[in-house]
MMTF fields as JSON, N, C-alpha, C and O atoms, coordinates in Angstrom:
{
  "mmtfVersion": "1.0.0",
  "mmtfProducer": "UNKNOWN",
  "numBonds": 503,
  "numAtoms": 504,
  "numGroups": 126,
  "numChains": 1,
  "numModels": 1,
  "chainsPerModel": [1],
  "groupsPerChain": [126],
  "chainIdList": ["A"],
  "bondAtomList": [4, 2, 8, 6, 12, 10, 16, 14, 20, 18, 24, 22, 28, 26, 32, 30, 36, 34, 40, 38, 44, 42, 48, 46, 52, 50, 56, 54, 60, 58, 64, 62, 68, 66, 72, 70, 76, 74, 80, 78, 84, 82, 88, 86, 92, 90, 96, 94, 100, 98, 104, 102, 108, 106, 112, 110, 116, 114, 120, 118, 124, 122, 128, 126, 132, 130, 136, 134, 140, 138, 144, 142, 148, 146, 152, 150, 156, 154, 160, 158, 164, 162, 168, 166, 172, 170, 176, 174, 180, 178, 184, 182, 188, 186, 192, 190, 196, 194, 200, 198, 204, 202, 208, 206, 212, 210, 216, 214, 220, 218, 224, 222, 228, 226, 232, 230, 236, 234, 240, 238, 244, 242, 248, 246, 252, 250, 256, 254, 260, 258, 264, 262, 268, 266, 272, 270, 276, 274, 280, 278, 284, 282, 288, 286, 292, 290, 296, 294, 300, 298, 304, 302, 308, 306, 312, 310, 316, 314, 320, 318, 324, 322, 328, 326, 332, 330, 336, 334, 340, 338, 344, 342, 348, 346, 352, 350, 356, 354, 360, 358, 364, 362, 368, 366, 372, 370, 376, 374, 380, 378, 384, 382, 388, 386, 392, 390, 396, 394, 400, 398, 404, 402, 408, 406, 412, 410, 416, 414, 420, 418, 424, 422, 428, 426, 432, 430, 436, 434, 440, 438, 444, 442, 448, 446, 452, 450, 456, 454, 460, 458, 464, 462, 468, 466, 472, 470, 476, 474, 480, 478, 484, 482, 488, 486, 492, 490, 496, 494, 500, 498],
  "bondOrderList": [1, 1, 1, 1, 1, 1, 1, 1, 1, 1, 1, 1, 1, 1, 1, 1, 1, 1, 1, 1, 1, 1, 1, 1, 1, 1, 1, 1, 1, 1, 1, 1, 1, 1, 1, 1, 1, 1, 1, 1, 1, 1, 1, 1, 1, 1, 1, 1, 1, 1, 1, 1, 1, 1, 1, 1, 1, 1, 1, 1, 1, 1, 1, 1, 1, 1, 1, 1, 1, 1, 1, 1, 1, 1, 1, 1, 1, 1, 1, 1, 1, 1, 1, 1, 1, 1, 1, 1, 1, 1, 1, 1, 1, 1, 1, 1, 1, 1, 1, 1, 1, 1, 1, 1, 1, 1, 1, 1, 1, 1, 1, 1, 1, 1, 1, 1, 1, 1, 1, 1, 1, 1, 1, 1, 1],
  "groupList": [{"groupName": "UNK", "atomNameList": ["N", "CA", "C", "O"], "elementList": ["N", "C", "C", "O"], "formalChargeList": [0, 0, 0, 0], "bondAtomList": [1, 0, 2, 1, 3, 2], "bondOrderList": [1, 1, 2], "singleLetterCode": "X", "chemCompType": "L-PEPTIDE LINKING"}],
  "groupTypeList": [0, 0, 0, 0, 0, 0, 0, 0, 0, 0, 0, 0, 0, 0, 0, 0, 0, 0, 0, 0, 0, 0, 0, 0, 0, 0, 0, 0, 0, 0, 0, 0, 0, 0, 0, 0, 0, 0, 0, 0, 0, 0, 0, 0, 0, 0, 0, 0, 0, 0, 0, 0, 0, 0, 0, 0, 0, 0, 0, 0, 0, 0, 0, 0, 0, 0, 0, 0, 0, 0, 0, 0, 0, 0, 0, 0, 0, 0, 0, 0, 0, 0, 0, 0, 0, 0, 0, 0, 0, 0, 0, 0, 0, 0, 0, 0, 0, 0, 0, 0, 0, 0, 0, 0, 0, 0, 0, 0, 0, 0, 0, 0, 0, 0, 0, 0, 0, 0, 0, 0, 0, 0, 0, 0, 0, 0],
  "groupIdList": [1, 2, 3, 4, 5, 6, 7, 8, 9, 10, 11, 12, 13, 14, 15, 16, 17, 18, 19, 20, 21, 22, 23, 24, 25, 26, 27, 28, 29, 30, 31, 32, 33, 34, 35, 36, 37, 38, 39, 40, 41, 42, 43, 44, 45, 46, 47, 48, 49, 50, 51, 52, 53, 54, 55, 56, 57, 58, 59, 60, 61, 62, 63, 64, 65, 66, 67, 68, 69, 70, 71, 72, 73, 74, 75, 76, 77, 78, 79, 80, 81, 82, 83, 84, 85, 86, 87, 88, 89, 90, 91, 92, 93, 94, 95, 96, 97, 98, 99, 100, 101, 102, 103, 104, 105, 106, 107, 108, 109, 110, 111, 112, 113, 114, 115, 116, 117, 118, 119, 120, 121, 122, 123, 124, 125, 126],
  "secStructList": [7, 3, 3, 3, 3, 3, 7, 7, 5, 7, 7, 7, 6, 6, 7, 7, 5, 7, 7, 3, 3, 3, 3, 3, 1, 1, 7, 7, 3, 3, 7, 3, 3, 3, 7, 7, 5, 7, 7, 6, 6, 1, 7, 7, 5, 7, 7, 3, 3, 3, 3, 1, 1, 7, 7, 3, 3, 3, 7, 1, 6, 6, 6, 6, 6, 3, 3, 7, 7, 7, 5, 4, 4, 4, 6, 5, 7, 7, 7, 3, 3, 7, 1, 7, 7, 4, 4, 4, 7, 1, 3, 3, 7, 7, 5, 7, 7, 3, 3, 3, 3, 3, 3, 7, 1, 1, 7, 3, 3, 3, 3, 7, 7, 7, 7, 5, 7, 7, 7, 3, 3, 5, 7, 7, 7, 7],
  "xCoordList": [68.739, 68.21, 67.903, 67.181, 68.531, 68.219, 67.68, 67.807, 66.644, 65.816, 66.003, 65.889, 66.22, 66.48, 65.412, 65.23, 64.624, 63.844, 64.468, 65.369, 63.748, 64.279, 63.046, 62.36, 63.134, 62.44, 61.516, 60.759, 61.936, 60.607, 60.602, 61.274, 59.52, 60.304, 58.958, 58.061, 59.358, 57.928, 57.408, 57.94, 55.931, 55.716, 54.175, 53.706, 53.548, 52.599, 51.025, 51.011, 50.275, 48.93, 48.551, 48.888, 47.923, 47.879, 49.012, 48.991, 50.251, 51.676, 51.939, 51.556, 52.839, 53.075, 54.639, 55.633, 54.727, 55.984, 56.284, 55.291, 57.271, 57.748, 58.604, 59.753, 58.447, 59.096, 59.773, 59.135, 60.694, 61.792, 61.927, 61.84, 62.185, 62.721, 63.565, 63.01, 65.236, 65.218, 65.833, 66.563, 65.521, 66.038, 67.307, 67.832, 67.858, 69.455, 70.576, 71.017, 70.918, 71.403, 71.276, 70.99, 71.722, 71.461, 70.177, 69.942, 69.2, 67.977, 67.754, 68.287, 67.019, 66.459, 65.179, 64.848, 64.163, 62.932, 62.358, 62.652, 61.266, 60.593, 58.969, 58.512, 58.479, 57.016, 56.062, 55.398, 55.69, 55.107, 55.821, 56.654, 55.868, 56.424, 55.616, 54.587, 55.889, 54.623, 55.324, 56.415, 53.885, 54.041, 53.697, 53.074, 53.797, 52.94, 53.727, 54.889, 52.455, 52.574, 52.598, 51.734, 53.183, 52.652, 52.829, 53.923, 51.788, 51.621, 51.99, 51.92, 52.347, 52.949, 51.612, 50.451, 51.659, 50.424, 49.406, 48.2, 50.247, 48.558, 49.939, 51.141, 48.845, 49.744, 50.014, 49.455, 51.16, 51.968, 50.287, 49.659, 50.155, 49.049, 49.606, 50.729, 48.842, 48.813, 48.776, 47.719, 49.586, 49.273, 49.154, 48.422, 49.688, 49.818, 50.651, 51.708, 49.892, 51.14, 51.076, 50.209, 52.251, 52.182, 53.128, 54.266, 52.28, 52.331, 53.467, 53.56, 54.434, 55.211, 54.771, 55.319, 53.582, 52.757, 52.367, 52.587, 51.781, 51.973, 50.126, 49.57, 49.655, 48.668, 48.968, 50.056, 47.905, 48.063, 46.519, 45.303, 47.216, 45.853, 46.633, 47.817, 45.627, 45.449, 44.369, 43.23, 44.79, 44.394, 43.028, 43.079, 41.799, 40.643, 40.96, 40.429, 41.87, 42.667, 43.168, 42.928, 44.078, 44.857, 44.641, 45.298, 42.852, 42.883, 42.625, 42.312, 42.855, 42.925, 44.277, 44.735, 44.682, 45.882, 47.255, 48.197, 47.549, 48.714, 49.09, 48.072, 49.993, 50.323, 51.736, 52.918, 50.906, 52.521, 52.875, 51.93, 54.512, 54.852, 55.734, 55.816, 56.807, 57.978, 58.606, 58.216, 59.48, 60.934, 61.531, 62.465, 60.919, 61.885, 62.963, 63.46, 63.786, 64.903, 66.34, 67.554, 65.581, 66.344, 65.548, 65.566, 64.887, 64.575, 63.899, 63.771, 63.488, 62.78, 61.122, 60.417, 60.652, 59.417, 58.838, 58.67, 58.543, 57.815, 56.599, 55.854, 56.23, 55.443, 54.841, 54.808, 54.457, 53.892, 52.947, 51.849, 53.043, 51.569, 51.194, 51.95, 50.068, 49.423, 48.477, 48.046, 48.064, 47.052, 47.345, 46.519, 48.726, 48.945, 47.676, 46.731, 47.822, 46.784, 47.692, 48.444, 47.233, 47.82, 47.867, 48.781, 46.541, 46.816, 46.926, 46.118, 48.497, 49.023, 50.474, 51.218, 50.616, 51.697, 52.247, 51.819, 53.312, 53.464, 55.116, 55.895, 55.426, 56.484, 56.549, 56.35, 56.761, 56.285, 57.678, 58.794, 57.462, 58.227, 57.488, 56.341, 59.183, 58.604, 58.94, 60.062, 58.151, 58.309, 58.513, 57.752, 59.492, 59.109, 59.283, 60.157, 58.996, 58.876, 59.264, 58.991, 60.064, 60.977, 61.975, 61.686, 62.527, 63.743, 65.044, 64.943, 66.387, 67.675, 68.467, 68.24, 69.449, 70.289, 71.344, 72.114, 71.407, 72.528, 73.541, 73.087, 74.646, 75.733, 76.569, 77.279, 76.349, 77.193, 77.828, 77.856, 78.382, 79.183, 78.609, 79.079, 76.676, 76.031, 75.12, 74.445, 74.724, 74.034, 73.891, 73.919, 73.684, 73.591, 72.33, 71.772, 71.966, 70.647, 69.622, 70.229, 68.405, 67.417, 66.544, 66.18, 66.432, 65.517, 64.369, 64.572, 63.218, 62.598, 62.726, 62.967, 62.638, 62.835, 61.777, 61.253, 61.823, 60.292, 60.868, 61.125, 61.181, 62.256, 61.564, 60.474, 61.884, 61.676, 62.568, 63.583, 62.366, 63.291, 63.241, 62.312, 64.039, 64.343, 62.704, 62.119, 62.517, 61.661, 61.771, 62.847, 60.91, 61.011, 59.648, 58.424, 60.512, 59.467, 58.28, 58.574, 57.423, 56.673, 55.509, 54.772, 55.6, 55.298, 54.407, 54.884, 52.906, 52.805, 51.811, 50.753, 52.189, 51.633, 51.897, 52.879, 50.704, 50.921, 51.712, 52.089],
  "yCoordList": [-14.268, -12.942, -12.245, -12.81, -10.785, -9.931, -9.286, -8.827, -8.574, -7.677, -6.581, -6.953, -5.56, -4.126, -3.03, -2.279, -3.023, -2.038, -0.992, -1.154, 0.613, 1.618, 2.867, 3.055, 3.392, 4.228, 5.016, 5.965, 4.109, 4.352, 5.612, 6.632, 5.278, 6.552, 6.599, 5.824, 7.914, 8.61, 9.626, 10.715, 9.403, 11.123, 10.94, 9.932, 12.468, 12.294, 12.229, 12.588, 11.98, 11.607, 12.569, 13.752, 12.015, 13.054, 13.082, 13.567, 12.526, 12.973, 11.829, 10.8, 11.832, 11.251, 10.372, 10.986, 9.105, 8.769, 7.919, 7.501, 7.651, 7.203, 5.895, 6.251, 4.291, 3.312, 2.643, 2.372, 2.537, 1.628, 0.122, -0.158, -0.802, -1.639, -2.509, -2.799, -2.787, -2.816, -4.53, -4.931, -5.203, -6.615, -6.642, -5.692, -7.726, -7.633, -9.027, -9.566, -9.46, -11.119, -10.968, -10.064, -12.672, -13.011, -13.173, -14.195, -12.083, -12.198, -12.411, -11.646, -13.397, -12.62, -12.347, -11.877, -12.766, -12.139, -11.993, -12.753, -10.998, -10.725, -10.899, -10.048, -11.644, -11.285, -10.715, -9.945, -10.698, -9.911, -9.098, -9.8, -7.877, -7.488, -6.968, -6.492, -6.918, -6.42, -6.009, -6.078, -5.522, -4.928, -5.251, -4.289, -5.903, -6.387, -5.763, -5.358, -5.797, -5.297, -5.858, -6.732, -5.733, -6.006, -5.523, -5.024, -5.542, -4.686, -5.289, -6.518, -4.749, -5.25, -7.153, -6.852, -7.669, -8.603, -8.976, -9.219, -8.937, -9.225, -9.927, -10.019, -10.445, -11.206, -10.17, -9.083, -10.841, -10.071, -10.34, -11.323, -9.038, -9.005, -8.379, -7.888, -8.31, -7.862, -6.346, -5.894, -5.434, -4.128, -3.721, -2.731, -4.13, -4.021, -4.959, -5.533, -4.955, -6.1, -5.371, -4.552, -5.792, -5.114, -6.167, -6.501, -6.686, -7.275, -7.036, -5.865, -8.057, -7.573, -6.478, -5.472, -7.167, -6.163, -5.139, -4.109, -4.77, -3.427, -3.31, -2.264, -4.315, -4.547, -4.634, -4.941, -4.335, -3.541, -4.133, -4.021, -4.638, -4.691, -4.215, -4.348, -3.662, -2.689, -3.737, -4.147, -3.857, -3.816, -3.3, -2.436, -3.263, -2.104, -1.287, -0.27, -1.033, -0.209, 0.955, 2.113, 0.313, 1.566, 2.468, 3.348, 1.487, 2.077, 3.388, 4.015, 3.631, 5.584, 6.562, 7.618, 5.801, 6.774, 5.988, 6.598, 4.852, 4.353, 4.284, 4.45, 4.131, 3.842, 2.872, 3.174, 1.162, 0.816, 0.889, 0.882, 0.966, 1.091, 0.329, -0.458, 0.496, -0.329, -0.131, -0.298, 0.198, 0.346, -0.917, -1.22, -1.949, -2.745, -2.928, -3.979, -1.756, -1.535, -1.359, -1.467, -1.076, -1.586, -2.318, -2.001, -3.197, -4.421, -3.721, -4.493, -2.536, -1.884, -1.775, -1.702, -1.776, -1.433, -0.351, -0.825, 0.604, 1.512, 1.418, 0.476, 2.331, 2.486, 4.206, 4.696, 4.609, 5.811, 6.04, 5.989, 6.313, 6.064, 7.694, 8.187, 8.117, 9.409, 9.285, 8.186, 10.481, 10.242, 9.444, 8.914, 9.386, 8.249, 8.08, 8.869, 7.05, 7.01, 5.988, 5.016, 6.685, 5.647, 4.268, 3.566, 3.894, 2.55, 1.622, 0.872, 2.221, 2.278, 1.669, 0.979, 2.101, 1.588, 0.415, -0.162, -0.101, -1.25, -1.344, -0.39, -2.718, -3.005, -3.765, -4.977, -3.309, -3.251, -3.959, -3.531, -5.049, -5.745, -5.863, -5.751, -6.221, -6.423, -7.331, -7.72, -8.114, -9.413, -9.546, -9.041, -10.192, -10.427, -11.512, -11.162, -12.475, -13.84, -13.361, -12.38, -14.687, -14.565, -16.156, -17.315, -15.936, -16.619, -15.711, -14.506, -16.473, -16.608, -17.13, -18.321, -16.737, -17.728, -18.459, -17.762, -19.506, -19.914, -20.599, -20.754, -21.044, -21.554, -21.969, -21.301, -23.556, -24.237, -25.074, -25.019, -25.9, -27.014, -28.291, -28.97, -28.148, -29.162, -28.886, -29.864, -27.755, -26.928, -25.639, -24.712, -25.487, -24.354, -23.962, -24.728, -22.96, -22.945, -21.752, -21.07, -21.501, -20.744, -21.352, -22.526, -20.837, -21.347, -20.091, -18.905, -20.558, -19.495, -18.954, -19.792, -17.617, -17.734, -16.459, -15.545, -16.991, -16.09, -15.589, -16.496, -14.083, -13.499, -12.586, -12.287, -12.007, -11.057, -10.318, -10.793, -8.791, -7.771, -7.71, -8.265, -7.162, -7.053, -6.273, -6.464, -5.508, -5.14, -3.419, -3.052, -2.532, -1.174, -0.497, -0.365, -0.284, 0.594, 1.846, 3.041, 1.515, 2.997, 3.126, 2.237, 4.567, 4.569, 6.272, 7.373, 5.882, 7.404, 8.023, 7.528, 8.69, 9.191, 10.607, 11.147, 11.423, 13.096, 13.173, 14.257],
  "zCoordList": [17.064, 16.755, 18.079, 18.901, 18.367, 19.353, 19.25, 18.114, 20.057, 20.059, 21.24, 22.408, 21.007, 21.603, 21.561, 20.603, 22.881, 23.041, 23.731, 24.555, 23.224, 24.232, 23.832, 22.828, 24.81, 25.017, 25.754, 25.553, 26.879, 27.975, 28.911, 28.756, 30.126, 30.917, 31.968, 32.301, 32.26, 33.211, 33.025, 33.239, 32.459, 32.055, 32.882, 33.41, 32.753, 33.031, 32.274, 31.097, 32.624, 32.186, 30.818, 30.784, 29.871, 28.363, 27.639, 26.508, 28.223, 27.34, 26.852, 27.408, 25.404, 24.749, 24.823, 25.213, 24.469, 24.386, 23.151, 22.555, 22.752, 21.153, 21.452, 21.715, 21.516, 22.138, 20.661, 19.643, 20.8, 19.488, 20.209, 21.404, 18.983, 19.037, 17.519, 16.459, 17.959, 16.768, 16.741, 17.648, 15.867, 15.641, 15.185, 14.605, 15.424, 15.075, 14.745, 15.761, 13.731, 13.814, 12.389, 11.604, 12.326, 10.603, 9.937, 9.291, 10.072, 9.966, 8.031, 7.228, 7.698, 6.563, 6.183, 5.095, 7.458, 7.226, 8.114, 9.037, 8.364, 9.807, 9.178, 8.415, 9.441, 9.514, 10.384, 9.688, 11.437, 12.374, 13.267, 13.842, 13.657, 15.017, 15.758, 15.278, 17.243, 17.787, 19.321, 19.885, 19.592, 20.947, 22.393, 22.843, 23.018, 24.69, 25.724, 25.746, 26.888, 28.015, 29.335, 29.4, 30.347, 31.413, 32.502, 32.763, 33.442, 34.401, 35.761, 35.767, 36.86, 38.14, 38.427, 38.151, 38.574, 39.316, 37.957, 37.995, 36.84, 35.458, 34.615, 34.864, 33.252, 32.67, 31.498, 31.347, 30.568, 29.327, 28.274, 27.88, 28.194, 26.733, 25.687, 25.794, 24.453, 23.595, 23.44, 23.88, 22.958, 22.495, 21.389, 21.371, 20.006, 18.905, 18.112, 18.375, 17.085, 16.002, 14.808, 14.502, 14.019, 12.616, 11.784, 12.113, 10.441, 9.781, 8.655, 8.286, 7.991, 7.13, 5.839, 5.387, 5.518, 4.132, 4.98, 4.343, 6.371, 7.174, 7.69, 8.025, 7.636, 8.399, 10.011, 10.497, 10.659, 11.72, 12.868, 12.715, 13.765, 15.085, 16.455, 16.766, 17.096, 18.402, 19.836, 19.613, 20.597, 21.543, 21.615, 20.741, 22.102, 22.624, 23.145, 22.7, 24.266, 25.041, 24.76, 25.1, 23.918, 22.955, 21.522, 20.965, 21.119, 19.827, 20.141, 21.153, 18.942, 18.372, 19.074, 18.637, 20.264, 21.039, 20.903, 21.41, 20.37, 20.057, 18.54, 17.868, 17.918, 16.62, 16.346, 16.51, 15.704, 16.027, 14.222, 13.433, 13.663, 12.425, 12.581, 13.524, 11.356, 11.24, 9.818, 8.663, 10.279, 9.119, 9.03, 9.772, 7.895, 7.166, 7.117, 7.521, 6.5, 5.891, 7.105, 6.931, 8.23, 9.97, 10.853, 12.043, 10.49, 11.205, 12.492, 13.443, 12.677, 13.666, 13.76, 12.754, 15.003, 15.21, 16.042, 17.166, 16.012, 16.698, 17.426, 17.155, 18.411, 19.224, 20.029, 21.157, 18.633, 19.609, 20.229, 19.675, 21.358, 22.21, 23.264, 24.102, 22.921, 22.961, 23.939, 24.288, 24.482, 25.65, 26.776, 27.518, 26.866, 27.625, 29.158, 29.188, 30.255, 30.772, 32.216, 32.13, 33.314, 34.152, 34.277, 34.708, 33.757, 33.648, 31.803, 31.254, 31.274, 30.807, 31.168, 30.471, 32.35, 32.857, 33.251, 34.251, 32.475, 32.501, 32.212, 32.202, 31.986, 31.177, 29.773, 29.844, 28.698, 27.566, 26.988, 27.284, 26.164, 25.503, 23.868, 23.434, 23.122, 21.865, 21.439, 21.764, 20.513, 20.085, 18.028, 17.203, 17.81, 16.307, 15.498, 14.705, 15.279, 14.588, 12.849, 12.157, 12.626, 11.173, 10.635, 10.933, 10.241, 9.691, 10.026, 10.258, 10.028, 10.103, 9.636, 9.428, 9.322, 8.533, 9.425, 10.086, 9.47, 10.736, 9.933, 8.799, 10.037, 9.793, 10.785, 11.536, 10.678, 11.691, 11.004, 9.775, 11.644, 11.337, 10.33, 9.417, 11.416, 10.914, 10.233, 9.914, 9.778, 9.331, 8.983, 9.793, 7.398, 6.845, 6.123, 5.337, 6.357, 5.959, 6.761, 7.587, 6.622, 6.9, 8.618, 8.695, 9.251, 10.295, 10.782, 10.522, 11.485, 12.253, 13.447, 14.316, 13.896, 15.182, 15.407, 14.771, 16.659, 17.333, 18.664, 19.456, 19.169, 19.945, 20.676, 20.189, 21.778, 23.251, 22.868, 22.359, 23.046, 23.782, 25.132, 25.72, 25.689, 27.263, 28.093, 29.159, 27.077, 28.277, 28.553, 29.026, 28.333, 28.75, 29.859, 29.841, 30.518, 31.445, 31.365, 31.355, 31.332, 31.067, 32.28, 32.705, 32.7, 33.874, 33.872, 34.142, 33.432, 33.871, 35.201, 35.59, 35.499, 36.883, 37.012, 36.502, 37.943, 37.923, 39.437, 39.882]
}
């Protein structure tokens, strides 16, 4: 299972940006997807997760100025994040844990897998 983030960029302080990520493979179920960060010299944290039934946790950081969602129906997760704030800036990956269906030689059947996107840049500064 692949995971494809996009969306990043450079804006400045107060402005808003909208981050995708969409899953991709023989998936047949996703239960959590979520959002982490990390910054030049700190470790990958937490920014948001969102639950298959569509429960939802935030960071302290980001509550009230981020919003993460997710469209089911394309294996995608969102990330809109408002007010942005310089130290905000990071590189932001998304993560989503599930099942797959694999088919091999020696095996057919359902497995879990728990996956990284590459990684998007967000960078704001005046």
């Amino acid at each position: 299972v692949q995971l494809q983030a996009s969306g990043g960029g450079l804006v400045q302080p107060g402005e808003s940006l909208r981050l995708s990520c969409a899953a991709s493979g023989s998936i047949t179920s996703i239960n959590s997807m979520g959002w982490y960060r990390q910054a030049p010299g700190k470790q990958r944290d937490l920014v948001a997760v969102i639950t298959s039934g569509g429960s939802t946790n935030y960071a302290d950081s980001v509550k009230g100025r981020f919003t993460i969602s997710r469209d089911n129906a394309k294996n995608t997760v969102y990330l809109q994040m408002n007010s942005l704030k310089p130290e905000d800036t990071a590189v932001y990956y998304c993560n989503a844990d599930g099942t797959y269906y694999s088919d091999t030689r020696h095996f057919k059947g359902t497995l879990p897998f728990r996956s990284w996107g590459q990684g998007t840049l967000v960078t704001v500064s005046s």
